[in-house]
Phi, psi and omega in degrees: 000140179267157186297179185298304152317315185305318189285326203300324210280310184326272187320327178289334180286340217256201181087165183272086146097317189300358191271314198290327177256030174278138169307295184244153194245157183317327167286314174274344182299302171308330191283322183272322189292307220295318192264029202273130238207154190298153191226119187272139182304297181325317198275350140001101192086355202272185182292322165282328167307342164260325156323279230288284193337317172336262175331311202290341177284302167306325143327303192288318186307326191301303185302326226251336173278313160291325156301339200265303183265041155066051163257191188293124206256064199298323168311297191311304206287307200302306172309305161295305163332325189233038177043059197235333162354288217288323184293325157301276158345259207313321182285350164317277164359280180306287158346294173296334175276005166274311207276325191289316213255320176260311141041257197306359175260006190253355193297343188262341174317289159017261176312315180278350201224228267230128168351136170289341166329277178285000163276326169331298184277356174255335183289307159279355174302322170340288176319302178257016156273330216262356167270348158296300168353254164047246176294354158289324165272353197256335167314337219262000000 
């Protein structure tokens, strides 16, 4: 008999078509969820911090893809199952005390000293944890 994982990943192949335009298949979804880790105010910008922005962005497109076409919603299921919510909160969380308290005292270092990319990508990371939230709750 297959295991829980063994079934999410069947389902996510199966279906019209959706397998083919998937970002993440139920197995890299788990692999990205498992490594997603509490984000320390200090670490704002750093390299796991953009890795990790990395994942939650591609994640939330995998949901927003399994929702628009009705497929095996695996993100959503993964995201709980393996307790990873409170990590999403908490990266809100951290994001709104940056962008309010240091932001503005660092914005012109910013401008003048690091790529707008990535100021950019710290500034949005906000958005898209906070639209996997979103879509997870809107699933329920």
């Amino acid at each position: 008999m297959a295991g829980p994982l063994q079934q999410m990943l069947m389902r996510s192949q199966e279906g019209t078509g959706a397998a083919s335009t998937a970002l993440v298949n139920a197995y890299e979804a788990e692999q990205l969820i498992e490594q997603l880790q509490f984000t320390q105010l200090q670490q704002v910008g750093d390299a796991r911090f953009l890795k990790q922005h990395g994942a939650i962005t591609k994640l939330n497109l995998q949901a927003h893809l399994n929702a628009q076409t009705h497929s095996d919603e695996f993100v959503l299921e993964l995201l709980v199952s393996l307790d990873k919510l409170s990590v999403l909160v908490q990266e809100l969380l951290v994001i709104e005390v940056w962008k309010e308290q240091l932001y503005p005292l660092l914005k012109q270092h910013l401008a003048k000293n690091v790529d707008s990319a990535t100021s950019y990508l710290v500034l949005y990371h906000e958005a898209a944890v906070a639209n996997l939230l979103e879509v997870r709750f809107a699933a329920c």
